[in-house]
C-alpha positions in Angstrom: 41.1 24.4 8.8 43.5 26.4 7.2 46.0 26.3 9.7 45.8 22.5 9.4 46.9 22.5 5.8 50.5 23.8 6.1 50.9 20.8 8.2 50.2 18.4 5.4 52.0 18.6 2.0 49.8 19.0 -1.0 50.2 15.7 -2.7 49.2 13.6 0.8 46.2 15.8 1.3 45.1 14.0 -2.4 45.5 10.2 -1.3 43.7 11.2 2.2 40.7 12.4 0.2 40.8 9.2 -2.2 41.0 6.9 1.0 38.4 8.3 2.2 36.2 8.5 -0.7 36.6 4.9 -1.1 35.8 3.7 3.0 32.6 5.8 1.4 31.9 3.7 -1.5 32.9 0.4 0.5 30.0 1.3 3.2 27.5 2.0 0.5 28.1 -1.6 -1.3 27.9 -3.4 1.8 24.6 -1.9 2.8 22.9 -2.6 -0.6 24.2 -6.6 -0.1 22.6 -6.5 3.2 19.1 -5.5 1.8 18.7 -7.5 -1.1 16.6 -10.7 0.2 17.4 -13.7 -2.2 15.1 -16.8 -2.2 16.4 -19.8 0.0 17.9 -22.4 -1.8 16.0 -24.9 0.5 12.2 -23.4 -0.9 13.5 -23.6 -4.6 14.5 -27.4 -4.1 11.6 -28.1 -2.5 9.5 -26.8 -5.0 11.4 -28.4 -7.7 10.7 -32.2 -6.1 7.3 -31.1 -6.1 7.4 -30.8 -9.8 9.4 -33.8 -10.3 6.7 -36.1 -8.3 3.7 -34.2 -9.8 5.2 -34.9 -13.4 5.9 -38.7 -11.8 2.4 -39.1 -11.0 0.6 -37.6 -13.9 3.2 -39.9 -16.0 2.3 -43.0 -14.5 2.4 -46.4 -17.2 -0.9 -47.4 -17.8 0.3 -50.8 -17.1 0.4 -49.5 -13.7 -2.9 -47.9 -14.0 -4.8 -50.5 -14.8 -3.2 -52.9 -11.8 -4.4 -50.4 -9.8 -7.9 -49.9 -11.0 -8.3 -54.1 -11.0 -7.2 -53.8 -7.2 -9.8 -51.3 -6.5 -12.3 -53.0 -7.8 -11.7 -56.2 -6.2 -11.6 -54.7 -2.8 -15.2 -53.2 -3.5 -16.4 -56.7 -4.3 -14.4 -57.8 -1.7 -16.7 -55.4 0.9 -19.8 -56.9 2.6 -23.6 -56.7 1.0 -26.5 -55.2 2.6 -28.0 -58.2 3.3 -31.5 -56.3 3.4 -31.2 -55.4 -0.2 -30.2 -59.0 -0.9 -33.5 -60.2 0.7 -35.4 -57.4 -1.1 -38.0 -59.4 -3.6 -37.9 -58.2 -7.3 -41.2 -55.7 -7.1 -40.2 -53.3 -4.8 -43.7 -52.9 -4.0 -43.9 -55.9 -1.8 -41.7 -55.0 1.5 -43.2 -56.3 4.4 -46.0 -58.1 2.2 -45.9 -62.3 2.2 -47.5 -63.7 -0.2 -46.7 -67.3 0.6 -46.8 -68.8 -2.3 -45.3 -72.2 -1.4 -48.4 -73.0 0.7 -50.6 -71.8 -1.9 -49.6 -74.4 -4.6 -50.2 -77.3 -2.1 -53.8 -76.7 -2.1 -56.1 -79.3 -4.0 -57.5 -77.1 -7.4 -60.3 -78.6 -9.4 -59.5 -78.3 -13.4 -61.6 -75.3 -15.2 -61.9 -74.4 -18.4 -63.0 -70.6 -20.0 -66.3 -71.8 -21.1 -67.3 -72.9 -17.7 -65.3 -69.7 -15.7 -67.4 -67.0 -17.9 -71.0 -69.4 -17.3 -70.1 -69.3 -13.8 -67.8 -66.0 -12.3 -69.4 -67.2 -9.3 -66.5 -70.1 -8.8 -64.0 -67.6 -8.6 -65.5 -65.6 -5.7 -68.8 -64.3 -4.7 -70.0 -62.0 -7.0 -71.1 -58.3 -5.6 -71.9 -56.3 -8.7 -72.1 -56.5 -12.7 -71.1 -53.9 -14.4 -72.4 -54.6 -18.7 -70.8 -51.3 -19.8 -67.7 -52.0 -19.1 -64.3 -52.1 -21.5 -61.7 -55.5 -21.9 -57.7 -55.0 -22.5 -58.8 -53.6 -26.3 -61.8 -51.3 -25.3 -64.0 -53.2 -26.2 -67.3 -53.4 -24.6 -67.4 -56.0 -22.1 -69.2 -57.4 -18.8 -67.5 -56.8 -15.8 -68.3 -59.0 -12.4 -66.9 -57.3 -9.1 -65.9 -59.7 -6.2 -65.8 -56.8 -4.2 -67.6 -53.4 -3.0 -67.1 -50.2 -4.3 -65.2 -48.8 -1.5 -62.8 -52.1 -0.9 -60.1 -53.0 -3.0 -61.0 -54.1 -6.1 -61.3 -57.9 -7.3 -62.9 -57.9 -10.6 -63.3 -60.0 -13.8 -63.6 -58.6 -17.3 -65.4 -60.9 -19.5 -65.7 -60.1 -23.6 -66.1 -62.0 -27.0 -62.1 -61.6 -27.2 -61.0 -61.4 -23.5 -60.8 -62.7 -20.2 -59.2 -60.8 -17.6 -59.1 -61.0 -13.8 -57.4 -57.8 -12.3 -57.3 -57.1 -8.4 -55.5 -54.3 -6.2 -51.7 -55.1 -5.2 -51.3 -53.4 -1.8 -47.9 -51.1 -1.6 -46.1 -51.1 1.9 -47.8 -47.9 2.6 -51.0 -50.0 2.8 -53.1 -50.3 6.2 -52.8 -53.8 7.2 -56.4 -54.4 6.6 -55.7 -53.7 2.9 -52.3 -55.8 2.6 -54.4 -58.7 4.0 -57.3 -58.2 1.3 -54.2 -57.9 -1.5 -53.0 -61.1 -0.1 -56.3 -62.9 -0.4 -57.0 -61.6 -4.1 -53.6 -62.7 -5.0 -54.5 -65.9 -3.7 -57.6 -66.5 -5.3 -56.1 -65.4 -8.7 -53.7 -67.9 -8.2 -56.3 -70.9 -7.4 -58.1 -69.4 -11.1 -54.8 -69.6 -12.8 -54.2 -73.3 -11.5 -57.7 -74.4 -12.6 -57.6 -72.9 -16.2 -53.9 -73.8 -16.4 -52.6 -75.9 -13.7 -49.4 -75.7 -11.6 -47.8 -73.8 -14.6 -50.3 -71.1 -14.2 -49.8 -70.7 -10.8 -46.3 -70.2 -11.5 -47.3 -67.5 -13.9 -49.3 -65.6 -10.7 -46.3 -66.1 -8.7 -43.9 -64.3 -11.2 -46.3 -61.6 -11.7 -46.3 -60.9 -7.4 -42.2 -61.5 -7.7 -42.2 -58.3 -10.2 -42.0 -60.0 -13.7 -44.2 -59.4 -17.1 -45.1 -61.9 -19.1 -46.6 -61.5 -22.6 -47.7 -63.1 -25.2 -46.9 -67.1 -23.8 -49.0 -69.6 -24.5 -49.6 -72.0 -21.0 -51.0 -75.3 -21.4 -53.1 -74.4 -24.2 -54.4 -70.8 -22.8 -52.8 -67.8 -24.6 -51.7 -65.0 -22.2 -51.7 -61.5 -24.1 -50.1 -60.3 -20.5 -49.8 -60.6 -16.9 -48.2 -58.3 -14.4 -48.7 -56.2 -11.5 -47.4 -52.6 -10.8 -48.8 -49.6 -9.8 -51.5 -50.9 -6.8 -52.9 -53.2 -9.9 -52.3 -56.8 -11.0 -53.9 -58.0 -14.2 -53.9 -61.7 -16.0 -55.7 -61.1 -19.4 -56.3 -64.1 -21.5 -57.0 -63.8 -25.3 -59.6 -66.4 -26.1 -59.7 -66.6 -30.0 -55.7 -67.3 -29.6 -56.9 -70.5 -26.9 -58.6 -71.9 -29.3 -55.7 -72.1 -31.8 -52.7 -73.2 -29.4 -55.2 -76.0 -28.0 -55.5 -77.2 -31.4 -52.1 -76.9 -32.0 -51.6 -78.8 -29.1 -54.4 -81.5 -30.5 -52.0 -81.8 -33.2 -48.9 -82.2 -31.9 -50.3 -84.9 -29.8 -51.8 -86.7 -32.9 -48.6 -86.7 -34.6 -46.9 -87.9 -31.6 -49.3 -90.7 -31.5 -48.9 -91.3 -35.7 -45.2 -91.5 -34.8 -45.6 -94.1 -31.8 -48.4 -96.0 -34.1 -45.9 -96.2 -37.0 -43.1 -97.4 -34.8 -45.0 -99.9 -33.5 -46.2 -101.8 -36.8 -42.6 -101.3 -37.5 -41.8 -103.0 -34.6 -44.3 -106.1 -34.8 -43.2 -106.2 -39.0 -39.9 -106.7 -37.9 -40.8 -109.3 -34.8 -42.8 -111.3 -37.6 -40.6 -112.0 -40.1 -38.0 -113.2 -37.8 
């Protein structure tokens, strides 16, 4: 080396050194640009129109909204019904059980009233068993007649100084034939009794009670009704019999008032034909 420096004057030697200091620093800059990663301009686009639509969405005029929720809801009404849940009677206890009702009323019934139902249980059905410690709808002692034995489904009627009550087992689905058929005929029967004591409007009262409906406290062609239904395996028609008394009355006198009116309308009529 140091017979290389003679061959270079002093002050050359200085810039050499400088050159090459700065090739050095040149390198070094260009190697630090190479391995500094900087995110794509494409990603940070992207992820600001996902942004824009999200803050679209979420800022959507309820105007808009609404149009939307009324067109959703139109196309679910819009959408076919299960026709089997259509068909599907009131008490979902019937299924598969007919009670045809429309035959029923056709029958020929002859008129009863309580007096002669309590003398004789026997026109409701053969009697199997009395029971004379037995309770009515208020708990209060009471005579009951079976219709059927202890091991069949029941067909009773509860007889008390307040009372009169005619209960009977409603089949479920889960039922044995056998017992869906017995159901049947107790339904039937308890429609015949209701058609006697209160005439086709009674039978319509049976019919409601197998279709799933309660009725209380409705007065029926004079008979007073504290309630009627079926659920749970058990129909009952209970009849309040201090309360028939009163709405037959009040029956007697709406029809004698009617009658006053029509008598009073007539003289008026004959008064006026007279003097002319």
């Amino acid at each position: 080396m140091k017979t290389l420096y003679p061959l270079f004057p002093a002050h050359l030697l200085t810039k050499i050194k400088l050159l090459l200091l700065s090739i050095i620093a040149l390198n070094l800059t260009a190697c630090w640009q190479v391995t500094v990663v900087k995110p794509p301009v494409e990603n940070n686009q992207q992820d600001d129109n996902n942004a824009e639509n999200h803050k679209k969405i979420n800022h959507t005029p309820k105007k808009e909204k609404n149009v939307v929720a009324k067109l959703f809801a139109k196309k679910q009404e819009e959408k076919p019904k299960n026709r089997q849940t259509e068909l599907l009677p009131i008490n979902s206890n019937l299924g598969s059980i007919n009670y045809d009702v429309t035959s029923w009323k056709t029958a020929q019934v002859e008129p009863l009233n309580i007096a002669k139902i309590t003398d004789n249980p026997e026109l409701i059905a053969e009697v199997v068993s009395i029971d004379e410690n037995s309770l009515d709808f208020a708990s209060h002692k009471a005579t009951k007649y079976r219709f059927m034995a202890n091991n069949a489904p029941y067909f009773d009627m509860v007889n008390s100084p307040d009372y009169l009550e005619i209960g009977w087992h409603f089949a479920n689905i889960n039922d044995s034939e056998e017992v869906k058929q017995t159901s049947i005929n107790h339904a039937k029967r308890a429609y015949k009794f209701a058609r006697q004591l209160m005439g086709a409007e009674g039978g319509q009262v049976v019919a409601d009670m197998l279709a799933g409906h309660v009725i209380q406290d409705k007065q029926v062609n004079g008979i007073y009704i504290a309630i009627a239904k079926c659920e749970f395996y058990s129909c009952m028609l209970v009849i309040e019999k201090n309360k028939v008394a009163q709405a037959k009355n009040e029956e007697i006198e709406k029809i004698t008032e009617e009658e006053i009116e029509k008598t009073t309308e007539t003289k008026k009529i004959e008064k006026t034909t007279t003097d002319e």
